[in-house]
Backbone as a ProteinNet text record, in pm:
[ID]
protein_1_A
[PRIMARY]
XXXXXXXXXXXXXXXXXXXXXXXXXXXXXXXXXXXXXXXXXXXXXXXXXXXXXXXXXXXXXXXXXXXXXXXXXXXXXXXXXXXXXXXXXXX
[TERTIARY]
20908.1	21042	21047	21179.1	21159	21203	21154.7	21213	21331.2	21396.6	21541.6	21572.5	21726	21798.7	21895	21951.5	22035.4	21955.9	21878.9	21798.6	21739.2	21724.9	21784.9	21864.8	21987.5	22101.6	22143.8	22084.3	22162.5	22039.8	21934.8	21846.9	21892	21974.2	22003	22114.9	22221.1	22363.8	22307.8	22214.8	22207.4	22124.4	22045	21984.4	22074.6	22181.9	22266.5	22369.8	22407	22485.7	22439	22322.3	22231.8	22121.6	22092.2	21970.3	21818.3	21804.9	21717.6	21580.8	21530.6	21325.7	21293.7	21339.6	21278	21350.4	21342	21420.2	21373.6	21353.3	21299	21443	21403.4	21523.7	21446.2	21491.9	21446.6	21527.1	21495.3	21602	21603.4	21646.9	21634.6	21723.2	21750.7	21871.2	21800.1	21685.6	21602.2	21642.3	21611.6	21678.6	21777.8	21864.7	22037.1	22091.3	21969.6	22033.4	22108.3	22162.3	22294.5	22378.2	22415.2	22539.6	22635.7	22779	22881.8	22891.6	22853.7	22834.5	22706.8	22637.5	22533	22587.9	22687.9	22731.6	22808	22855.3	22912.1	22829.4	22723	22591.5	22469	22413	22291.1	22260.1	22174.6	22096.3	22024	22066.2	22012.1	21978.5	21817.5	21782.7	21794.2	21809.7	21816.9	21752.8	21654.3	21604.2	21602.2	21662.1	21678.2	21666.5	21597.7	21636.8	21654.5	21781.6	21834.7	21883.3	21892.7	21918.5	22110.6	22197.4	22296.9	22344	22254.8	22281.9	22341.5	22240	22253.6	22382.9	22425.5	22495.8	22601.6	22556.5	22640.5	22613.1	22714.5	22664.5	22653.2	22570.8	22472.7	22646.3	22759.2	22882.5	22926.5	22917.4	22951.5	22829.8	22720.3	22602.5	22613.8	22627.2	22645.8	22797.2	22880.4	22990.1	22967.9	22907.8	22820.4	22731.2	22631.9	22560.6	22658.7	22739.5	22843.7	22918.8	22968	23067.4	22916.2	22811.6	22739.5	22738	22717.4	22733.6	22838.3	22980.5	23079.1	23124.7	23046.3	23109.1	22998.2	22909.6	22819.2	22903.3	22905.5	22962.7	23036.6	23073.3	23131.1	23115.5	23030.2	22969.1	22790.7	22752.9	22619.8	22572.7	22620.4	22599.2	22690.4	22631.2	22719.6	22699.5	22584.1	22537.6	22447.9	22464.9	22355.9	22329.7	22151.3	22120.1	22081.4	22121.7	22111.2	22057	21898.2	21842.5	21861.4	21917.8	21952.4	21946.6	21816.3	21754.1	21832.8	21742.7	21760.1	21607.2	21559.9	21433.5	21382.7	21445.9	21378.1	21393.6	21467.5	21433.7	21305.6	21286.5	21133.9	21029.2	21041.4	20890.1	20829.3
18354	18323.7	18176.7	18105.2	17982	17924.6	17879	17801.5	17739.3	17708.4	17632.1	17805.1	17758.2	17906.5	17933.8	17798.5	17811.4	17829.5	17797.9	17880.7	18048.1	18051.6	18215.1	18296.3	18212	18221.8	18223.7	18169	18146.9	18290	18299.5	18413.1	18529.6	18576.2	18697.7	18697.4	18642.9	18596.3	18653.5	18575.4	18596.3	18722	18774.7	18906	19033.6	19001.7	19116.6	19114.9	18996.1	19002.4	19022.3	18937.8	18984.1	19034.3	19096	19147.1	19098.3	18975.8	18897.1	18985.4	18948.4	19001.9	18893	18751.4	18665.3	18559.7	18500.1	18426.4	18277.5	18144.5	18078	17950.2	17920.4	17853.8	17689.3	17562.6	17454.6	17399.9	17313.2	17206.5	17126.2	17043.2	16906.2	16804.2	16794.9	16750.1	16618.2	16578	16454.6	16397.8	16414.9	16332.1	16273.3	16322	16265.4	16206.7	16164.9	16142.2	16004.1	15954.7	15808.7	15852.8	15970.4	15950.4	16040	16012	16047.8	16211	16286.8	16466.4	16447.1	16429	16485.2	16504.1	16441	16469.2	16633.7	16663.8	16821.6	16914.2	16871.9	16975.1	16966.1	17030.3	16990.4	17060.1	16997.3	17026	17110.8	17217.9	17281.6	17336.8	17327.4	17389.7	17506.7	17624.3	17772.9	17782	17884.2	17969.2	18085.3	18131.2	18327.4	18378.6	18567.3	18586.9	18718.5	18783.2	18930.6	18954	19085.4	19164.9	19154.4	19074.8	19117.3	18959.4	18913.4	18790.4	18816.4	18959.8	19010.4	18993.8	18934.4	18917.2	18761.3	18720.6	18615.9	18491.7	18416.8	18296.7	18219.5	18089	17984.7	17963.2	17953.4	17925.8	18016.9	18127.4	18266.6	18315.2	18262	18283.1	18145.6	18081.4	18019.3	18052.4	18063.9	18123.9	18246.4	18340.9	18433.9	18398.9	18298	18199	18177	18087.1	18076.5	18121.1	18277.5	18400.9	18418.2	18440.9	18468.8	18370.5	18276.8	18218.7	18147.4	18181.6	18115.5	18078.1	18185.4	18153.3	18072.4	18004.8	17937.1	17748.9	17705.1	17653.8	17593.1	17435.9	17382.6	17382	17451.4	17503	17459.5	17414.7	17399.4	17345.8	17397.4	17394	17266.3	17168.8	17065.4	17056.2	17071.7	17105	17197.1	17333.5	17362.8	17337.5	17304.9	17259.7	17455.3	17500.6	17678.6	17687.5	17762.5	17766.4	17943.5	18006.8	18160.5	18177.8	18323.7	18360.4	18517.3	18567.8	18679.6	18755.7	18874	18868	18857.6	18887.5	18882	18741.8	18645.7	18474.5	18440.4	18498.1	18440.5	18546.1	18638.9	18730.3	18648.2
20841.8	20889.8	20930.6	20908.3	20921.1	21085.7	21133.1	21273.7	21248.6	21111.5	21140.3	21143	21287.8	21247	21094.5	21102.6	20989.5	20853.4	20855.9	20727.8	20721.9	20847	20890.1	20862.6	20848.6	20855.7	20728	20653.7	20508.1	20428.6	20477.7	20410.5	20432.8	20544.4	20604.9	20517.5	20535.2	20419.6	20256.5	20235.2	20108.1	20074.1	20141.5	20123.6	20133.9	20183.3	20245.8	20131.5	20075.6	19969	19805.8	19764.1	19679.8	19590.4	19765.9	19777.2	19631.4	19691.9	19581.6	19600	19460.4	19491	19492.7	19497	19548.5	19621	19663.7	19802.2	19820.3	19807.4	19871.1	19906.6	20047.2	20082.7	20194	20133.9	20187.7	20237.8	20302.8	20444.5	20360.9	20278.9	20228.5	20337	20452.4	20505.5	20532.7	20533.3	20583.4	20479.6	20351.7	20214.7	20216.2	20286.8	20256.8	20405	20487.9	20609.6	20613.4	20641	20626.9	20592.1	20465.9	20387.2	20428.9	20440.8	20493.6	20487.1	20392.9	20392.2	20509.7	20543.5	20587.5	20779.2	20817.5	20931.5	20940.8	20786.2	20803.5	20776.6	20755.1	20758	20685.3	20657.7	20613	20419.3	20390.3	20228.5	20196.9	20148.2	20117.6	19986.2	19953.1	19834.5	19827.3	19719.6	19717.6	19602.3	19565.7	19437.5	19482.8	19369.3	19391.9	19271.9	19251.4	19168.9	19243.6	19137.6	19157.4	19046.4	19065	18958	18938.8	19069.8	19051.1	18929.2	18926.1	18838.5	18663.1	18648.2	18489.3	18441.8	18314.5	18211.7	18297.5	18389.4	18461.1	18354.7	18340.4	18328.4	18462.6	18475.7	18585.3	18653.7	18585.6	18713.4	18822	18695.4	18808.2	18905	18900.5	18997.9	19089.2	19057.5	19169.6	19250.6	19198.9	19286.2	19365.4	19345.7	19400.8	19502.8	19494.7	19613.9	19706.2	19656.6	19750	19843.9	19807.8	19834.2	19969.7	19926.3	20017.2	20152.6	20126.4	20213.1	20269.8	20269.2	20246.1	20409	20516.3	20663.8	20676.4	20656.6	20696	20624.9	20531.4	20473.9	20567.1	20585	20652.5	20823.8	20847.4	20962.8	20987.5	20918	20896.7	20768.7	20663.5	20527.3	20459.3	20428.5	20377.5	20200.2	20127.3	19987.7	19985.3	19872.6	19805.3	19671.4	19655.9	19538.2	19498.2	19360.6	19376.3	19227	19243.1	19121.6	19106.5	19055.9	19002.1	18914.2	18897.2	18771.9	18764.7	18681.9	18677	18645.8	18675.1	18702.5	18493	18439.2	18253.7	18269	18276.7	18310.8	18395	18465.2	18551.1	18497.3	18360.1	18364.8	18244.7
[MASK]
+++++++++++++++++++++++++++++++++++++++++++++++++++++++++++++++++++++++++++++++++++++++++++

């Protein structure tokens, strides 16, 4: 479990919405510190894979990332960078 909460926060979000078999979620917010987004929140990397991804194309999964996390967003969340597989893409 990670010590940032908001990465807590965005794992619980996204497990509850698409229940991934794999999960990994990074702070990148040190990267982008000066530039004018980084005061509305922070960078975040995402890789996931789930099964609810099947027959999506990469827009409609990331809109899905999104939907998941959508009360976080503007609240904490200023970018995600969102890598979404599907588990026959990662075997």
């Amino acid at each position: 479990m990670s010590a940032n909460p908001l990465v807590a926060a965005i794992r619980v979000a996204i497990e509850r919405e698409l229940a991934p078999l794999s999960l990994d979620i990074f702070d990148d917010s040190a990267r982008h510190a000066g530039h004018a987004g980084a005061r509305e929140g922070g960078h975040f990397r995402v890789t996931l894979v789930s099964n609810a991804f099947k027959g999506c194309p990469q827009l409609e999964r990331h809109r899905l990332v999104y939907a998941a996390v959508a009360p976080l967003m503007g609240r904490g969340i200023h970018a995600l960078n969102i890598t979404a597989r599907t588990p026959e893409e990662v075997s």
